[in-house]
C-alpha positions as a Markdown table, in Angstrom:
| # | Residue | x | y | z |
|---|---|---|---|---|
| 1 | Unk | -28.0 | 36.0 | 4.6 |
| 2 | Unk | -24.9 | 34.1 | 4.4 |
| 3 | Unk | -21.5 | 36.1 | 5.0 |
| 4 | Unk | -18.1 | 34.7 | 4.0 |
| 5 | Unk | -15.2 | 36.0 | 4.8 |
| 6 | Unk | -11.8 | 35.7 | 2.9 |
| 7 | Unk | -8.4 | 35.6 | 3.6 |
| 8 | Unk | -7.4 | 39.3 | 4.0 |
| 9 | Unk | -10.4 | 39.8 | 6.3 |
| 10 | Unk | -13.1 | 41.3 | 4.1 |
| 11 | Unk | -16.8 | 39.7 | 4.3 |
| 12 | Unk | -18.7 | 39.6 | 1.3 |
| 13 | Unk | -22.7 | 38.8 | 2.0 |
| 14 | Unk | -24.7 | 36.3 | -0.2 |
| 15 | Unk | -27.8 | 36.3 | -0.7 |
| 16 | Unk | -28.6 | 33.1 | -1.8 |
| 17 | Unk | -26.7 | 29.9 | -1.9 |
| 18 | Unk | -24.2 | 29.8 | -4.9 |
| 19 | Unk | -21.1 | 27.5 | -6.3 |
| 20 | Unk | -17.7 | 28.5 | -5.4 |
| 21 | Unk | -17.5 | 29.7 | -9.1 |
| 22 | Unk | -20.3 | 31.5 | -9.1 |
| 23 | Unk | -19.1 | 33.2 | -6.4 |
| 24 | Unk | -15.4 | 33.8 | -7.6 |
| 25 | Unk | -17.3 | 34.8 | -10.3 |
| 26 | Unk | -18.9 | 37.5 | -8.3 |
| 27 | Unk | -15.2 | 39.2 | -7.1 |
| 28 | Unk | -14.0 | 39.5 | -10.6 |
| 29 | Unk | -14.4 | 37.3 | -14.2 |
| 30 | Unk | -10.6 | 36.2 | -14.4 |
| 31 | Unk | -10.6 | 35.1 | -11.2 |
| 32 | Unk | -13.8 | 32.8 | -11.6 |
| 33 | Unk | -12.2 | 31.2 | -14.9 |
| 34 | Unk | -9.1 | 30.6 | -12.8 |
| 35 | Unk | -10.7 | 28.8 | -9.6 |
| 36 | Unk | -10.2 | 25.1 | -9.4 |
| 37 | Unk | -11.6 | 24.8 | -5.6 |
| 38 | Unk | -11.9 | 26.2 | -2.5 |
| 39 | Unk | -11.0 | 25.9 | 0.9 |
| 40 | Unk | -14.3 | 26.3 | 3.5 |
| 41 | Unk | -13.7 | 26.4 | 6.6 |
| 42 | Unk | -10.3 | 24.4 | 6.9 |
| 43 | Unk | -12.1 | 21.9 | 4.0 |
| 44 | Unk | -11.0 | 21.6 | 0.2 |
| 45 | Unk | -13.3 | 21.4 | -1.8 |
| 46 | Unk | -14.5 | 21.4 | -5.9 |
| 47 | Unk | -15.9 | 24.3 | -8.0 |
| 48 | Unk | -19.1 | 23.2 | -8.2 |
| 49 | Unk | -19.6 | 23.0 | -3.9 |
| 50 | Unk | -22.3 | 24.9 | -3.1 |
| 51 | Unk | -21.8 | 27.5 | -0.6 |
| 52 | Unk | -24.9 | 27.9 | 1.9 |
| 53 | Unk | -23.7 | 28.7 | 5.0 |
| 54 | Unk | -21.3 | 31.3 | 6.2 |
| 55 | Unk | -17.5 | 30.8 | 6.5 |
| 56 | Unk | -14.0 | 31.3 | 5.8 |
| 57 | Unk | -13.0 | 30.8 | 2.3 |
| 58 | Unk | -10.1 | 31.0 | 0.3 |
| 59 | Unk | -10.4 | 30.7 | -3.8 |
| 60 | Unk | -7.8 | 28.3 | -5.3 |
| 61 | Unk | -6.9 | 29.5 | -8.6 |
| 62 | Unk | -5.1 | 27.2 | -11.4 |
| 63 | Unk | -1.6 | 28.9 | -10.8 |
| 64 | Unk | -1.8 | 28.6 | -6.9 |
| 65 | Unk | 0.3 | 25.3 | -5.9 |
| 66 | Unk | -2.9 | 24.0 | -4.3 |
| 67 | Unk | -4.3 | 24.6 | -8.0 |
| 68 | Unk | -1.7 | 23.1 | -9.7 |
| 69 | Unk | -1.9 | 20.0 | -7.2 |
| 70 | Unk | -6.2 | 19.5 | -8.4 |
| 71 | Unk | -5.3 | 20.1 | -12.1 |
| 72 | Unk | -2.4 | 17.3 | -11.6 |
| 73 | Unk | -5.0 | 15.0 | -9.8 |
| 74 | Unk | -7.8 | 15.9 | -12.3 |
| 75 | Unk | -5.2 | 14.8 | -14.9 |
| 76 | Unk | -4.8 | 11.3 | -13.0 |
| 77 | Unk | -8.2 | 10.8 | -13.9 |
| 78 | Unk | -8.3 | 11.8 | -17.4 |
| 79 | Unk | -5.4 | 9.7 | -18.1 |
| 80 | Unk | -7.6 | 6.4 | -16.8 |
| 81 | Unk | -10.4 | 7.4 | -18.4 |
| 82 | Unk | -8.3 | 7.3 | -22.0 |
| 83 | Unk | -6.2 | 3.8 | -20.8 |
| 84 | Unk | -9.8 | 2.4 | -19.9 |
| 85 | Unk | -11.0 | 3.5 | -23.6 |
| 86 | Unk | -8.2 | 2.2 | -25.6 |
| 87 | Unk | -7.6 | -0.8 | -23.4 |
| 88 | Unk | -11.2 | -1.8 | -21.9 |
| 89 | Unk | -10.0 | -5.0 | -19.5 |
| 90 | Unk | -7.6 | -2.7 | -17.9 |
| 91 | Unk | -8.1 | -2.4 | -14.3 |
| 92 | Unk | -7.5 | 1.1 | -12.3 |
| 93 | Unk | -5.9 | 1.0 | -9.1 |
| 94 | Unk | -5.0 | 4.5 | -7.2 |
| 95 | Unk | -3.5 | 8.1 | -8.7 |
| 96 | Unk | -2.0 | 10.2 | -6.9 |
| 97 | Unk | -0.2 | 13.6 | -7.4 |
| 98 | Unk | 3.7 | 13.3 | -7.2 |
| 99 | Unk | 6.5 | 16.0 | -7.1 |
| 100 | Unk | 6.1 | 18.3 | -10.8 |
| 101 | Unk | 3.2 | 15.9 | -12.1 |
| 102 | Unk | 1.0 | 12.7 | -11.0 |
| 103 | Unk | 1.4 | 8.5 | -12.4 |
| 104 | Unk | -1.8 | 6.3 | -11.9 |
| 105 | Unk | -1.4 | 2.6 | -11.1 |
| 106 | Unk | -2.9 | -0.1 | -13.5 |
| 107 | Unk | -3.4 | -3.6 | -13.9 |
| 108 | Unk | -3.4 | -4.5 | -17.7 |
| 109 | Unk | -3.7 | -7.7 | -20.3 |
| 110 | Unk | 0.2 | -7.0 | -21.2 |
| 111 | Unk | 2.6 | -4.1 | -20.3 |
| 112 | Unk | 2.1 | -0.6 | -22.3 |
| 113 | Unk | 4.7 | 0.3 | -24.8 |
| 114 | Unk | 6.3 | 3.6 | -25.7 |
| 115 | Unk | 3.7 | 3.5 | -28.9 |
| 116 | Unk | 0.7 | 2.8 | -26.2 |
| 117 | Unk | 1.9 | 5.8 | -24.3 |
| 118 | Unk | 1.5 | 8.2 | -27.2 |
| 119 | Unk | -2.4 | 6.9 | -28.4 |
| 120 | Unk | -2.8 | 7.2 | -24.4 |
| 121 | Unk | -2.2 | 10.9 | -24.9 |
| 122 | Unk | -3.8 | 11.5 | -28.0 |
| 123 | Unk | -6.9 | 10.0 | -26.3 |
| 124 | Unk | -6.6 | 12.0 | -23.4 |
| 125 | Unk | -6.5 | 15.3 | -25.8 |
| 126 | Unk | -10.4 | 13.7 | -27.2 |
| 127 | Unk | -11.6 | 13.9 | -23.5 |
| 128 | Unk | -10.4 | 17.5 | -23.0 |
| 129 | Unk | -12.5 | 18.8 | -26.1 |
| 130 | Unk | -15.3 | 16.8 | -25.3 |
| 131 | Unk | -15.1 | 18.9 | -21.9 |
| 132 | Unk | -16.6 | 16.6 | -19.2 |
| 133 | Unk | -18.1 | 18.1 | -15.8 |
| 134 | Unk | -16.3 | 16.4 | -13.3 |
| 135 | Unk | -19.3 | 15.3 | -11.0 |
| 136 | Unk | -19.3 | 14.3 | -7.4 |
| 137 | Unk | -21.8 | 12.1 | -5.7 |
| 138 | Unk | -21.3 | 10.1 | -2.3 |
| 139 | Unk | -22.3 | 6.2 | -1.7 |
| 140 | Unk | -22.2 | 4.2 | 0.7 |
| 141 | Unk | -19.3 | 1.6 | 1.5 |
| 142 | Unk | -21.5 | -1.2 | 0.5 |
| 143 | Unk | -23.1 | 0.6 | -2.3 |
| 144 | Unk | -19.9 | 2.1 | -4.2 |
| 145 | Unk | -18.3 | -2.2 | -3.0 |
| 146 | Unk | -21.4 | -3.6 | -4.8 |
| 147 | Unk | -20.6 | -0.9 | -7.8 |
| 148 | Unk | -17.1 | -1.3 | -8.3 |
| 149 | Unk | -17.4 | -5.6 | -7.8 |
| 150 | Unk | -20.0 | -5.7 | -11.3 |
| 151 | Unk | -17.3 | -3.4 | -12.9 |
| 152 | Unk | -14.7 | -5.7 | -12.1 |
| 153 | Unk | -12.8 | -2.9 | -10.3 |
| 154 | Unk | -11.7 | -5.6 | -7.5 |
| 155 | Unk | -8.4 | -3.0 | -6.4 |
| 156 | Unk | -11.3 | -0.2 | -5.7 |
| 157 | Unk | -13.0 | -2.5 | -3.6 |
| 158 | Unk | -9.8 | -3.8 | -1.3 |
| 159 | Unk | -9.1 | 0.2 | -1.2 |
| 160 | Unk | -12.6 | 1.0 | 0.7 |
| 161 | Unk | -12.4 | -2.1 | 3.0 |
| 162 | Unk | -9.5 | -0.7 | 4.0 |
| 163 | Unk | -10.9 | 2.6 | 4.2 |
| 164 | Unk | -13.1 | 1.5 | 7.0 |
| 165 | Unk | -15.3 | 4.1 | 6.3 |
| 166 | Unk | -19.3 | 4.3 | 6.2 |
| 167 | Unk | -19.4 | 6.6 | 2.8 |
| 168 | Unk | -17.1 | 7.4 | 0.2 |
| 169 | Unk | -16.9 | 10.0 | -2.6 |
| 170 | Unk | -17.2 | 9.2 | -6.3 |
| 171 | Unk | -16.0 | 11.4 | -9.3 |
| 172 | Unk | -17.7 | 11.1 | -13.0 |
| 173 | Unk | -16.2 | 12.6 | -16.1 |
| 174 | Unk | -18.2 | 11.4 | -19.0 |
| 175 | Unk | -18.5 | 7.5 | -19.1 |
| 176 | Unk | -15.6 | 7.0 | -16.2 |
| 177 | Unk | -16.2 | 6.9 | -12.5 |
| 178 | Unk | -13.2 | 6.4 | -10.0 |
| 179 | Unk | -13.3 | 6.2 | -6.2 |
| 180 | Unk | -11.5 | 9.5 | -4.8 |
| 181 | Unk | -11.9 | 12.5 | -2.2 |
| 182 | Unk | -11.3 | 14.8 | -4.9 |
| 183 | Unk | -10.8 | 17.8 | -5.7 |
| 184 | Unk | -11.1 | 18.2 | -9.3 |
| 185 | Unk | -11.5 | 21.2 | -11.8 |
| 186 | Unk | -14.8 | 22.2 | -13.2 |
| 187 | Unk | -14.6 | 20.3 | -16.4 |
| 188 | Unk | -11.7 | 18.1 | -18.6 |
| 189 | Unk | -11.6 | 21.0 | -20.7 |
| 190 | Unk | -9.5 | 22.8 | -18.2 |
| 191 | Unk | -6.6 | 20.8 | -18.9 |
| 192 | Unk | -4.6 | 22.8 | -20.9 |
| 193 | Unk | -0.8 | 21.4 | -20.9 |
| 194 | Unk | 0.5 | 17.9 | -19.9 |
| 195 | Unk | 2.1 | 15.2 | -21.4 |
| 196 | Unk | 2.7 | 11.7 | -20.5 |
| 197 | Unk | 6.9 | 11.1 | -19.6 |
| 198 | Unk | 7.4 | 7.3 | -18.8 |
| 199 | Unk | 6.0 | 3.6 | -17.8 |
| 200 | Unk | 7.3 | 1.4 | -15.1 |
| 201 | Unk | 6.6 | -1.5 | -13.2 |
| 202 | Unk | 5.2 | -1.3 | -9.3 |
| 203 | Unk | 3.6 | -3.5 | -7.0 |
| 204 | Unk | 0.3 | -3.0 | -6.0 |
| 205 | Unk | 0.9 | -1.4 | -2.2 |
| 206 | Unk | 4.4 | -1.3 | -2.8 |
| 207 | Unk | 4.4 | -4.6 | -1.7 |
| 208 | Unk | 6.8 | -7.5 | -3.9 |
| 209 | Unk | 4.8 | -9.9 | -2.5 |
| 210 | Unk | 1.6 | -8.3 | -4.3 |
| 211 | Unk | 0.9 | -8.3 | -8.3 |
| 212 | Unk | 3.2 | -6.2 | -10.4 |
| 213 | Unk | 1.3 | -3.4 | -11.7 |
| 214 | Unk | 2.4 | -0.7 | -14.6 |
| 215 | Unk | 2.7 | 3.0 | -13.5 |
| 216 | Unk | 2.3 | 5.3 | -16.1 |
| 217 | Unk | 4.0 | 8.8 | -15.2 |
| 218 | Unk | 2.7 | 12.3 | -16.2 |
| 219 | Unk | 3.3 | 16.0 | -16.1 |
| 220 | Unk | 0.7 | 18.8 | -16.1 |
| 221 | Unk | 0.7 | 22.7 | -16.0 |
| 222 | Unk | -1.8 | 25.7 | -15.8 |
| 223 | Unk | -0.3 | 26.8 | -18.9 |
| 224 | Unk | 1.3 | 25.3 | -22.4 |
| 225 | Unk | 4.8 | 27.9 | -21.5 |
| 226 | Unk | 4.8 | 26.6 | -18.3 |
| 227 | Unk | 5.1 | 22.8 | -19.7 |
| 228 | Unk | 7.6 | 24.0 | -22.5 |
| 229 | Unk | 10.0 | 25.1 | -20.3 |
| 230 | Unk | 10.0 | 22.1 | -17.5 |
| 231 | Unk | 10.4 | 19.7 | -21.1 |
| 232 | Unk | 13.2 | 21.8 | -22.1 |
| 233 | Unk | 14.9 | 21.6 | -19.0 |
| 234 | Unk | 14.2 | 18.1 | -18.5 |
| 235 | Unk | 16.0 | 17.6 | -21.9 |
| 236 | Unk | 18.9 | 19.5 | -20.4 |
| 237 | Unk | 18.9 | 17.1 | -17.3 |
| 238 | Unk | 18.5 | 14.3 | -19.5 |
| 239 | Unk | 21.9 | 15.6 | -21.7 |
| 240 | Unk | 23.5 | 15.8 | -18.0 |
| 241 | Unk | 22.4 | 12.7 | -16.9 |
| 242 | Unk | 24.6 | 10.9 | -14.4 |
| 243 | Unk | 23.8 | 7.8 | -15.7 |
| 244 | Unk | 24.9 | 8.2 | -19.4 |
| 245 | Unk | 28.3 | 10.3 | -18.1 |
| 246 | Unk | 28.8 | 7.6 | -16.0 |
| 247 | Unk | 28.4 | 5.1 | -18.9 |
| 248 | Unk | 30.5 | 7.7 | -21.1 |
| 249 | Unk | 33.3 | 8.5 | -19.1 |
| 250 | Unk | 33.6 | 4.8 | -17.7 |
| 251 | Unk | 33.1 | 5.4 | -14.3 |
| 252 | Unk | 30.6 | 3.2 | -13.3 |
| 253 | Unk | 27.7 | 1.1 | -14.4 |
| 254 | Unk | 24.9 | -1.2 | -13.1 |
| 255 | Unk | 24.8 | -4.7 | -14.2 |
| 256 | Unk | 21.4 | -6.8 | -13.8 |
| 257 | Unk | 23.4 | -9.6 | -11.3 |
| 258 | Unk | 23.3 | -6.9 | -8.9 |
| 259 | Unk | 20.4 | -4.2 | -9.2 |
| 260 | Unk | 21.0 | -1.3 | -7.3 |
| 261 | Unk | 24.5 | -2.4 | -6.6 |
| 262 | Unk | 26.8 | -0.5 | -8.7 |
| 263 | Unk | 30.4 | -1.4 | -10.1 |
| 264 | Unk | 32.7 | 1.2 | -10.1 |
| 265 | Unk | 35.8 | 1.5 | -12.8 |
| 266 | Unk | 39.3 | 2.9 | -12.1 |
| 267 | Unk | 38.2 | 5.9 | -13.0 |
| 268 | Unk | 35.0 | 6.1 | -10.9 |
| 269 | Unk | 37.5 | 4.7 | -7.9 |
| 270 | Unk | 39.5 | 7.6 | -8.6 |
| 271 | Unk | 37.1 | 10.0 | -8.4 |
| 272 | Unk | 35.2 | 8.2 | -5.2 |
| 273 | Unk | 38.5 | 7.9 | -3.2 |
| 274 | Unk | 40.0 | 12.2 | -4.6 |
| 275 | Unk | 36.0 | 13.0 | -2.8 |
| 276 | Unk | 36.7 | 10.7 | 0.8 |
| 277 | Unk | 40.6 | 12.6 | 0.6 |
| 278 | Unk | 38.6 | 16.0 | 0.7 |
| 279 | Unk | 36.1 | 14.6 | 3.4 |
| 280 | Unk | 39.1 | 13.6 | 5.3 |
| 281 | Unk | 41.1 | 16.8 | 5.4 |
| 282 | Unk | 38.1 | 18.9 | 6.3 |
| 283 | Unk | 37.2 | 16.6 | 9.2 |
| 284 | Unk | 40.7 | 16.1 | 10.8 |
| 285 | Unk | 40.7 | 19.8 | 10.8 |
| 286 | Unk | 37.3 | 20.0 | 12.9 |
| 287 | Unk | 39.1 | 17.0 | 15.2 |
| 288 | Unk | 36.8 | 14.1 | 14.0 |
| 289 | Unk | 38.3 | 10.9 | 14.2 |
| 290 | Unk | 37.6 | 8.4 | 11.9 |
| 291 | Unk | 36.4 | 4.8 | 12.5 |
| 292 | Unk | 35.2 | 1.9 | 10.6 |
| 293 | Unk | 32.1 | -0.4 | 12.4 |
| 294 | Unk | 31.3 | -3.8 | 11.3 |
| 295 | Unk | 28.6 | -4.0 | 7.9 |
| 296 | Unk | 26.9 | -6.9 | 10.0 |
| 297 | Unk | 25.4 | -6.7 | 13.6 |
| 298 | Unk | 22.9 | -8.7 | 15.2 |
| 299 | Unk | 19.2 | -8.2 | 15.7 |
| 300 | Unk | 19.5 | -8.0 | 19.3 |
| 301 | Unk | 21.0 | -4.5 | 18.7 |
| 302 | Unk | 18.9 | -3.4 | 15.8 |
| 303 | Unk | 15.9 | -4.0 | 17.8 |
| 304 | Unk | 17.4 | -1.6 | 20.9 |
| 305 | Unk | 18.2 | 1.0 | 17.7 |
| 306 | Unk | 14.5 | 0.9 | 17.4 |
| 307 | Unk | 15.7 | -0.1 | 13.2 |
| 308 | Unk | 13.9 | -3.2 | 13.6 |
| 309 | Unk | 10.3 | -2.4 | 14.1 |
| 310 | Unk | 10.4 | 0.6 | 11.9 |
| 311 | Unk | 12.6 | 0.1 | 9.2 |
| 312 | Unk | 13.1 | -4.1 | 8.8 |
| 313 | Unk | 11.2 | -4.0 | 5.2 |
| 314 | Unk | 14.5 | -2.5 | 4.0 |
| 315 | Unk | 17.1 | -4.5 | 5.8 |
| 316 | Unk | 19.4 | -7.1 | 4.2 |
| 317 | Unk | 19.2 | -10.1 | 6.8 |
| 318 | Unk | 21.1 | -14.0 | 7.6 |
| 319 | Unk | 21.0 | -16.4 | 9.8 |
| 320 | Unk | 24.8 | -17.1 | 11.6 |
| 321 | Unk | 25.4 | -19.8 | 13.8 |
| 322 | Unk | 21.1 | -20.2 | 14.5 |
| 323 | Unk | 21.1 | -16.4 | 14.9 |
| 324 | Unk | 20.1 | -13.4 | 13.0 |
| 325 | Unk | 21.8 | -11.1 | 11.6 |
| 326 | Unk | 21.5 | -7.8 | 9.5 |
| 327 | Unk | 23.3 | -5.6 | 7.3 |
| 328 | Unk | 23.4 | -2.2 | 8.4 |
| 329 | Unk | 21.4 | 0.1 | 6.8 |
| 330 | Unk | 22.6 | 3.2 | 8.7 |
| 331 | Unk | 26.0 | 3.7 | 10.5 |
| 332 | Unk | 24.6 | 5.1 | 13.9 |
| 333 | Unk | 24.2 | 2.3 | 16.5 |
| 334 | Unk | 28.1 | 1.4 | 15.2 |
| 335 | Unk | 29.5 | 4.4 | 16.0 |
| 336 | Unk | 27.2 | 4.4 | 19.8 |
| 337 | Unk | 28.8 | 1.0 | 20.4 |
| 338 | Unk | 32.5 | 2.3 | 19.3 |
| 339 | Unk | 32.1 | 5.2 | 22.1 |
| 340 | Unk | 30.2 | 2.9 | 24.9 |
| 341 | Unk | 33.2 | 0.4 | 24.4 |
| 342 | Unk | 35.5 | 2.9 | 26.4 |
| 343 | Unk | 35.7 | 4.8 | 29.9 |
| 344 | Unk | 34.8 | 8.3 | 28.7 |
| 345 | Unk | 36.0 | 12.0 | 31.0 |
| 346 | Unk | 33.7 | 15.5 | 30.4 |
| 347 | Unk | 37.8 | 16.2 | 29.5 |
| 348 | Unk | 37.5 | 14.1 | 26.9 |
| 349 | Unk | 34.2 | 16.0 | 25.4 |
| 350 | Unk | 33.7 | 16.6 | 22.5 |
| 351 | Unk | 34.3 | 13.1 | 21.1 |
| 352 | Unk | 33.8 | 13.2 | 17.0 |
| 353 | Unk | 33.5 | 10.1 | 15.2 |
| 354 | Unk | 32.9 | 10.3 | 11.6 |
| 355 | Unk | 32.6 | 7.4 | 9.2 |
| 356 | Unk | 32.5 | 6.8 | 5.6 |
| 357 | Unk | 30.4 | 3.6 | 6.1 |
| 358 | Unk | 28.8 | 0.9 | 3.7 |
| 359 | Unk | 25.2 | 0.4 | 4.3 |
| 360 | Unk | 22.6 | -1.5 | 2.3 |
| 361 | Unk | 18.9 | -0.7 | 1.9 |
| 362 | Unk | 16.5 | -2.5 | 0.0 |
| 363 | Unk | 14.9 | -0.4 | -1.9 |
| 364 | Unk | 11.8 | -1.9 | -4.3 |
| 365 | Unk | 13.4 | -2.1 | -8.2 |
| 366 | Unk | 10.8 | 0.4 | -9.4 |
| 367 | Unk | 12.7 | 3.3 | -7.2 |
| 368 | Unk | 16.2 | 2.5 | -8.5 |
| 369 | Unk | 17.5 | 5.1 | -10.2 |
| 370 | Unk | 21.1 | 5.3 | -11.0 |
| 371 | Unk | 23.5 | 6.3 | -8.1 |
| 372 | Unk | 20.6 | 8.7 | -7.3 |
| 373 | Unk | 18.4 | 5.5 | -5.9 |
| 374 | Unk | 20.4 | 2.5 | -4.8 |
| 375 | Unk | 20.6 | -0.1 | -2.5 |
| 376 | Unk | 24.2 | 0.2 | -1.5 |
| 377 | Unk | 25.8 | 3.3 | -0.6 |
| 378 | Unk | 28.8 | 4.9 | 1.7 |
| 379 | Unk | 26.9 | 6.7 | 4.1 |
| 380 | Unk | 29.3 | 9.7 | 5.5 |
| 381 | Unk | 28.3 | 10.1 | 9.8 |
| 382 | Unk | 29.2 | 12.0 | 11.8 |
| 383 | Unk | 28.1 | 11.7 | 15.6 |
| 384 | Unk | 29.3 | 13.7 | 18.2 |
| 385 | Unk | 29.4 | 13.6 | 21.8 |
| 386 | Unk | 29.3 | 16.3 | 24.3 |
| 387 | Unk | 27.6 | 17.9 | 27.3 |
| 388 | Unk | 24.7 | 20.0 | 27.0 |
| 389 | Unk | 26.8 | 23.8 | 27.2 |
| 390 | Unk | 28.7 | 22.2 | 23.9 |
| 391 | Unk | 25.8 | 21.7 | 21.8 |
| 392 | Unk | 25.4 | 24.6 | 20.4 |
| 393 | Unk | 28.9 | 25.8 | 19.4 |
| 394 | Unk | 28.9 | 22.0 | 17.7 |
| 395 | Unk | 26.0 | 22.3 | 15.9 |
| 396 | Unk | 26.9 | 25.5 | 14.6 |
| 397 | Unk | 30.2 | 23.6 | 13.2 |
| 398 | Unk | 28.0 | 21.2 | 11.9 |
| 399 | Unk | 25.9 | 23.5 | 10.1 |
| 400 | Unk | 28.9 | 25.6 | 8.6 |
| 401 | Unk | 30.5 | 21.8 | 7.5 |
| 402 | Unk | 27.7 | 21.5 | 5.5 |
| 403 | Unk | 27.8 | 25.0 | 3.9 |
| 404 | Unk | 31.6 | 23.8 | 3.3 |
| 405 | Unk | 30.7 | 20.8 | 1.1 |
| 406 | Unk | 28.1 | 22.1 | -0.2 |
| 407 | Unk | 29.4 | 24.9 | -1.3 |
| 408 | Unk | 32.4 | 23.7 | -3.1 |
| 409 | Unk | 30.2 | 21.9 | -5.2 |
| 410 | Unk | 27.7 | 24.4 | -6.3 |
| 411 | Unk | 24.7 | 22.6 | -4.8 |
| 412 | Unk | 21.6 | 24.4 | -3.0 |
| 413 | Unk | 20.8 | 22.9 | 0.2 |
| 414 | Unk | 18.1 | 23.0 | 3.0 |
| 415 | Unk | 19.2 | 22.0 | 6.8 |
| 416 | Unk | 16.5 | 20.9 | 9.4 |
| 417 | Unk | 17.0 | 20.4 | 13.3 |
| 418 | Unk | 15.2 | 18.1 | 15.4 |
């Protein structure tokens, strides 16, 4: 007898071994025609895993955020499958799910178009009536290696070197198979609403020194309404984008000599310095005191910060005098240095410095994304010093700073401590 017991603590006995439809299936029809997978015993898994020993389960149905997360990632799959149909020398690299929807990574003859985007869809609308299982079978490193190499798939078989592993997981819908832990719903035909949004360069590994691949973005829902509304709202976002207004109202723009960099107009200046006015008056209020550290420091330092081993990908470097140096990408080990460079009294705690500092990133051009995603920005800091009886009082100030700025401009925020 096999027992498995469910989320609000009731067992339910089996007799037999069954799929985790079959046994949604058994609690109620709706809920077996809205499971997408499972989770056994801490484990995802698909549909079709057959339960045969006893457990904990929990169903995940197709309006769950775990649900939407497999149809997204099922989606993914389809969306290869159709790309490798209408453009057969195309090579497949990895899909994940991203925030609202999922992109998949490919290595083509020539870029896709807008026009390639819509057959893409159209082809991905064939698979979803012809209704595919989505089928799950494990090799061996070597094995699925050997498979992938005779298919050409060369990106699969870096991805399971890497892995390091002895077996790996393989999902079939139809005539395509793809590497992947899963989990997937039943069949294509469960994809009821999606649509593909936008194509875009990206190195393979997020690494410029690796090919440039093309990403093709997409969007999927557990329901046609539900992917009505997010279009229509993206269309309203799209209407409000910053970009355009920016364009519109001359108040900046972004040139190709500088990408990432933007150039800001009189009136964008205008606007920039009326914001660091406000920032101003509010801090002198709270008694920060405002300093200005140098845009350039040497390694020496950013390797104490701890920057340089974690975050040197994205630093802007030169070489001065035989010595490097970097642009800063954050203000902090400026504003450390600005307080260590005096004698300091408990009298004299709390010590607030705030900054409205320029700091560069480099971020990879596929991420760049208006003023939204740049590689220079002013950074506003604040770092405070005190003793250990002040730290609470000051981060309550902090906090209702925050609420203050936030506030006046209508936006929703979320704080974290650490």
């Amino acid at each position: 007898m096999i027992e498995m017991i469910l989320p609000d603590g009731s067992k339910r006995q089996l007799e037999n071994p069954m799929t985790v439809v079959e046994f949604a299936k058994s609690i109620g029809s709706s809920l077996g025609k809205a499971t997408v997978g499972a989770v056994i015993d801490g484990v995802q898994v698909d549909p079709s895993y057959v339960i045969d020993k006893s457990g904990e389960i929990e169903i995940i149905t197709n309006t769950s955020e775990k649900g939407i997360e497999i149809i997204r990632h099922s989606a993914a799959h389809i969306m290869a499958q159709a790309v490798q149909r209408l453009f057969p020398n195309t090579k497949v690299t990895i899909g994940p799910v991203v925030e609202n929807g999922f992109f998949y990574d490919f290595d083509p003859e020539r870029p896709f178009t807008e026009e390639d985007l819509a057959k893409i869809e159209e082809e991905m609308k064939k698979i979803v009536k012809e209704n595919y299982p989505f089928e799950r079978s494990e090799m061996s490193a070597e094995e699925a290696k050997k498979f992938f190499a005779e298919k050409g798939e060369t990106y699969k078989v870096e991805i399971i070197d890497d892995l390091g592993v002895d077996k790996v997981s393989i999902y079939k819908q139809g005539e395509f198979v793809d590497l992947c832990r899963g989990t997937h719903v039943p069949s294509t035909g469960y994809l009821k609403a999606f649509k593909l949004m936008s194509t875009a360069g990206a190195y393979w590994r997020g690494d410029s020194k690796n090919k440039m691949l093309q990403r093709i973005y997409g969007v999927a829902f557990a329901s046609k309404k539900e992917l009505d509304e997010y279009l229509t709202m993206m269309e309203e976002a799209e209407r409000r984008d910053h970009r355009k207004l920016g364009k519109q109202l001359n108040l900046f723009f972004l040139d190709e000599h500088g990408p990432g960099f933007p150039f800001f107009m009189p009136k964008g200046v205008e606007l920039f310095n009326k914001l660091q006015e406000i920032w101003r008056v509010e801090h002198k209020k709270r008694g920060y005191q405002e300093i200005k550290t140098p845009i350039m420091l040497d390694r020496e330092l950013w390797e104490i910060s701890g920057h340089w081993f974690n975050y040197r990908e994205n630093m802007y470097t030169s070489v001065i005098d035989e010595k490097t140096y970097a642009i800063k990408p954050m203000n902090c080990p400026g504003s450390i240095i600005s307080y260590k460079n005096n004698l300091h009294s408990y009298k004299d705690l709390p010590l607030k410095y705030g900054e409205m500092g320029l700091v560069h990133r480099h971020e990879f051009s596929g991420a760049l994304h208006g003023l939204m995603r740049v590689r220079a920005f002013t950074q506003d800091d604040a770092h405070v010093f005190c003793t250990k009886e002040q730290i609470e009082e000051q981060i309550i100030e902090i906090i209702d700073l925050y609420d203050k700025f936030y506030t006046l401009f209508g936006f929703e925020y979320h704080i974290e401590l650490s």
